[in-house]
ROMARFI-333899 format. One record per residue (C-alpha): residue in three letters; x, y, z. Coordinates in pm, 1 decimal, padded with zeros to 6 digits. Example, Ala and Ser with C-alpha at 12.3 -4.5 7.8 and 13.67 -1.06 7.14 Angstrom:
# ROMARFI-333899
+------+----------+----------+----------+
| type |        x |        y |        z |
+------+----------+----------+----------+
|  ALA |  01230.0 | -00450.0 |  00780.0 |
|  SER |  01367.0 | -00106.0 |  00714.0 |
+------+----------+----------+----------+
# end
This chain:
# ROMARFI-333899
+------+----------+----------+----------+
| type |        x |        y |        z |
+------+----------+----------+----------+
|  UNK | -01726.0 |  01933.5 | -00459.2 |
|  UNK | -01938.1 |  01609.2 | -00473.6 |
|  UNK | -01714.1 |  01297.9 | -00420.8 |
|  UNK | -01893.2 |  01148.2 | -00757.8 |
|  UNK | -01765.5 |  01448.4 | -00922.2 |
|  UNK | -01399.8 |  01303.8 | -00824.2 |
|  UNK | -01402.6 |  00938.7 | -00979.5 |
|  UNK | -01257.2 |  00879.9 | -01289.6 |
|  UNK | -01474.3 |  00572.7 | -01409.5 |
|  UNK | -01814.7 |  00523.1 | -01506.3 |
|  UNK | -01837.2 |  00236.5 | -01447.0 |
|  UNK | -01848.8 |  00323.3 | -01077.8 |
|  UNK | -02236.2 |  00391.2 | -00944.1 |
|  UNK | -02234.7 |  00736.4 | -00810.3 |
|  UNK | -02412.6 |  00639.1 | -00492.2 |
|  UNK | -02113.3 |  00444.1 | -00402.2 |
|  UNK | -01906.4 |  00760.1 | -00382.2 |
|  UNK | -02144.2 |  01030.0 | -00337.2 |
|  UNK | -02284.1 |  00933.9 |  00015.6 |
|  UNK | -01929.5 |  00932.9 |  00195.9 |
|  UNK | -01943.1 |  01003.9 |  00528.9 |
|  UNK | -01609.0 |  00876.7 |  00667.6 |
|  UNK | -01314.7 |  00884.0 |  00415.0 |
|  UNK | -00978.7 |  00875.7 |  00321.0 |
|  UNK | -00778.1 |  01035.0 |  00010.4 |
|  UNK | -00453.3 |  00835.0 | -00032.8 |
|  UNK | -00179.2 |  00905.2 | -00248.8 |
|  UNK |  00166.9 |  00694.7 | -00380.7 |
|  UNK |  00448.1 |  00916.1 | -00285.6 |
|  UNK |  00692.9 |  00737.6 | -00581.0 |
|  UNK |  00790.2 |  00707.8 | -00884.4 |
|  UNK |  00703.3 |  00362.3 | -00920.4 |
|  UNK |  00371.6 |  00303.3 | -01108.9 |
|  UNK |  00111.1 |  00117.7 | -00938.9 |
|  UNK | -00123.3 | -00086.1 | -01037.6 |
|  UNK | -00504.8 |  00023.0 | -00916.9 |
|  UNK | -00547.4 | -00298.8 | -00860.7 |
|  UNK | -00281.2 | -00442.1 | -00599.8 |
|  UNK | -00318.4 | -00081.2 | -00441.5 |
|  UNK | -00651.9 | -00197.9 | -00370.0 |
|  UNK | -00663.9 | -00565.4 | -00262.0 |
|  UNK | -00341.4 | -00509.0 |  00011.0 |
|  UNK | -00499.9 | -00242.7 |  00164.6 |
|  UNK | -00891.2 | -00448.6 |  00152.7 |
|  UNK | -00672.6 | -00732.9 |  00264.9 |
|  UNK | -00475.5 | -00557.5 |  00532.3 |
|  UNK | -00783.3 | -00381.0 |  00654.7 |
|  UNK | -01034.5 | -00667.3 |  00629.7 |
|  UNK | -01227.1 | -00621.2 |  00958.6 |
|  UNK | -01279.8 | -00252.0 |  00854.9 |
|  UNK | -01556.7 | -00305.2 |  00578.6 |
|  UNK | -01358.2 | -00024.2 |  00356.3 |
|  UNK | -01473.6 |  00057.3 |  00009.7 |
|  UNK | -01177.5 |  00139.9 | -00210.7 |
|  UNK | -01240.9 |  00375.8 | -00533.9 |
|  UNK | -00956.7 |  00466.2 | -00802.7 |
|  UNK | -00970.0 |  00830.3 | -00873.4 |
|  UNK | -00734.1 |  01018.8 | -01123.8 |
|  UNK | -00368.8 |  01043.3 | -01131.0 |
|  UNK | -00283.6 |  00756.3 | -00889.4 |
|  UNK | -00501.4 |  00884.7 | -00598.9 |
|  UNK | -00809.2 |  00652.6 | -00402.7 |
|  UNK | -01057.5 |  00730.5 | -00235.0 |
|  UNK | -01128.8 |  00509.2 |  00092.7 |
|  UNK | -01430.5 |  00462.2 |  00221.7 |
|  UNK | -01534.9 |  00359.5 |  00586.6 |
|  UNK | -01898.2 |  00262.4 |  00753.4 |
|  UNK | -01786.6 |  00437.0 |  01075.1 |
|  UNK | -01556.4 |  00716.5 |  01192.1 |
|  UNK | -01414.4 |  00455.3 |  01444.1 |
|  UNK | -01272.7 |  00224.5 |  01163.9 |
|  UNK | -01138.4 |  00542.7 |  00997.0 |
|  UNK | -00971.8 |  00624.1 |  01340.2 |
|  UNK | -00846.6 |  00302.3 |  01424.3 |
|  UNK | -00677.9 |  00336.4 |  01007.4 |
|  UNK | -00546.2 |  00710.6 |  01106.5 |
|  UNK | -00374.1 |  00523.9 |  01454.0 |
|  UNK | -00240.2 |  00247.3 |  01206.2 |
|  UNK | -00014.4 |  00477.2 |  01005.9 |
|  UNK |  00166.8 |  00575.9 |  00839.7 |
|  UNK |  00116.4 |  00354.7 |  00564.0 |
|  UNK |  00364.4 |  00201.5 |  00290.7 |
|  UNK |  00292.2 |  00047.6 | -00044.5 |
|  UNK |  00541.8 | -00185.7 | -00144.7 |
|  UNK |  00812.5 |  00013.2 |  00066.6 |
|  UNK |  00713.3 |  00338.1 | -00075.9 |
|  UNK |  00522.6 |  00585.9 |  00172.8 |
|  UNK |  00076.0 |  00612.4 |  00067.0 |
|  UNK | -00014.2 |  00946.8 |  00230.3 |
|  UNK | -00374.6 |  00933.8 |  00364.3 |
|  UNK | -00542.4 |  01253.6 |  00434.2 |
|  UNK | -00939.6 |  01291.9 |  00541.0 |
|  UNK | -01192.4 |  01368.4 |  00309.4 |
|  UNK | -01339.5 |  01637.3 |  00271.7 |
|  UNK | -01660.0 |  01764.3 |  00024.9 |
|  UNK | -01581.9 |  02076.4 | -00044.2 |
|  UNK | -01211.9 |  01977.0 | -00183.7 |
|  UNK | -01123.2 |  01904.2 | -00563.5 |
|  UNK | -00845.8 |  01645.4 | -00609.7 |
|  UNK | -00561.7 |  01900.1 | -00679.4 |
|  UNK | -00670.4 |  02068.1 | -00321.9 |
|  UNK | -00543.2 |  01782.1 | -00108.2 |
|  UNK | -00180.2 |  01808.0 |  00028.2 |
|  UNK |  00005.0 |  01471.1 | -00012.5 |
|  UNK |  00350.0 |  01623.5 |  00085.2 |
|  UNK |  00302.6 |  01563.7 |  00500.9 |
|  UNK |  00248.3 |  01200.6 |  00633.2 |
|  UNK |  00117.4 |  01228.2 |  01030.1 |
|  UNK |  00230.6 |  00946.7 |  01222.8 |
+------+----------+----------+----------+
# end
């Protein structure tokens, strides 16, 4: 499946998405609701030397963008992550997966 297939705004130019080379899929593992938002700025803030691109997709899940697969590595090392104290399960992207394919229920560390 083509990432730009994935993103659940318009408002989002498709050659933002659909040239991904080196991503992430991350995932909220609570109830709490978060907003798209704050997801985005603490991890752009946490990971500012990394140049990531961060893209809301459906259902609480982003897509995470990197310009190398060494920034993506030195992300994978980082983990596991945690979103205001709550665990955010990153798993790579892949093309050929639809959204409901991923598997959010492991976090490597």
């Amino acid at each position: 499946m083509d990432c730009e297939q994935l993103i659940d705004d318009e408002d989002h130019e498709p050659s933002l998405a659909g040239d991904v080379k080196f991503g992430l899929i991350g995932k909220l593992l609570s109830p709490k609701l978060a907003v798209e938002n704050t997801v985005i700025q603490t991890f752009t803030n946490n990971w500012m030397e990394e140049q990531v691109e961060v893209f809301p997709l459906k259902n609480g899940v982003f897509l995470f963008k990197f310009p190398s697969e060494q920034q993506l590595l030195r992300i994978i090392r980082r983990g596991p992550w945690l979103f205001d104290e709550e665990p955010f399960v990153m798993v790579p992207f892949d093309h050929a997966f639809s959204l409901n394919e991923y598997d959010f229920s492991k976090i490597s560390y």
